[in-house]
N, C-alpha and C positions, 0 to 999 in steps of 0.2 A: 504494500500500500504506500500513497507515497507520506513520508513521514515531513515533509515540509507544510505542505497543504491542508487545509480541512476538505477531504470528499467523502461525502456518503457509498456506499458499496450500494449496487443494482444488484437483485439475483434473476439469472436466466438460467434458466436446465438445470437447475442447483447449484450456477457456480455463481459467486460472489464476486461480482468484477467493481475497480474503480477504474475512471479514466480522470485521472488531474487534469482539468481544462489549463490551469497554469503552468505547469513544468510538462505536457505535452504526453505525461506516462500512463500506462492501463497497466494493472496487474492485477491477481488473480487472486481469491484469498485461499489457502491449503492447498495451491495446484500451482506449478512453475507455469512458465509462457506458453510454451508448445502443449500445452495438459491443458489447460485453463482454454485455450484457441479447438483443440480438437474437439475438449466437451463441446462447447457450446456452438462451432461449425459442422460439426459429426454428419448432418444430412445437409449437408451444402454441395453442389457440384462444378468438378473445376468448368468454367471457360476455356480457359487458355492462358498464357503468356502476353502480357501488355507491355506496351514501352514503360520503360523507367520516367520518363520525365518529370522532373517536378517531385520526384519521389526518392528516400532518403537512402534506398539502398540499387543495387545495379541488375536485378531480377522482382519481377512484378507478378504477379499471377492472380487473376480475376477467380472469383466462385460466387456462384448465386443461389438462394435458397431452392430445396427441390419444391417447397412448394410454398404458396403466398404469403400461409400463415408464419411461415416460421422467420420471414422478415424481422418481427418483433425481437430478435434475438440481438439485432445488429442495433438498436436501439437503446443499448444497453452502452454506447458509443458515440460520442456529439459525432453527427457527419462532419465529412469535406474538409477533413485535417486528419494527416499523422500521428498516429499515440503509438511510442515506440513499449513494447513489450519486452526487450530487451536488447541488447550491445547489437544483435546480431539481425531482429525480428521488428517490422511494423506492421500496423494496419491503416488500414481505414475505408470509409465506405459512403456511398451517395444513396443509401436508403431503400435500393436493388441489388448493389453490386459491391459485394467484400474486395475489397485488395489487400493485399500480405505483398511485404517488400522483404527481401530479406539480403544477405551475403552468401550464399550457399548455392551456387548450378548446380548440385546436386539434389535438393529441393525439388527442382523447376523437372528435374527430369526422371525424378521417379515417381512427382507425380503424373508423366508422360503430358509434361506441358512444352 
């Protein structure tokens, strides 16, 4: 959580997330990044690969909910900014469409993006 900040925790799918509107971070409560991100995207599906632009890491990769309801889960996220989840991992999303930036081609290609 972030310990500079005052933010309230959202719970989706059980999992307890903050996202500090000020210092830019999401974290997860009892669950690291990639734990906290799997829960609560678990029925999402990839897109694809998107350009990097404008985005904090050098591999992009889109996913969208499989079905309308579960939108509500990305909500849990101020859109249309970066919250980095950790050194290596970000997100964000425009209220259809997840994006995860990360450091790792190995990511982008095993999830055959």
């Amino acid at each position: 959580m972030c310990r500079t900040h005052d933010a309230t925790p959202v719970i989706r799918n059980g999992v307890a997330i903050v996202a500090c509107r000020q210092c830019g971070m999401v974290t997860f409560r009892n669950r690291d990044s990639f734990g906290g991100i799997a829960a609560l995207f678990a029925d999402y599906r990839m897109v694809g690969r998107v350009e990097a632009i404008g985005a904090p890491a050098g591999e992009v990769v889109a996913f969208r909910p499989a079905k309308s309801s579960d939108r509500s889960t990305m909500d849990a996220i101020p859109p249309h900014r970066w919250f980095r989840a950790n050194q290596h991992l970000w997100m964000c999303h425009d209220g259809s469409v997840l994006l995860l930036a990360h450091h790792f081609p190995l990511v982008s290609r095993m999830l055959g993006a």
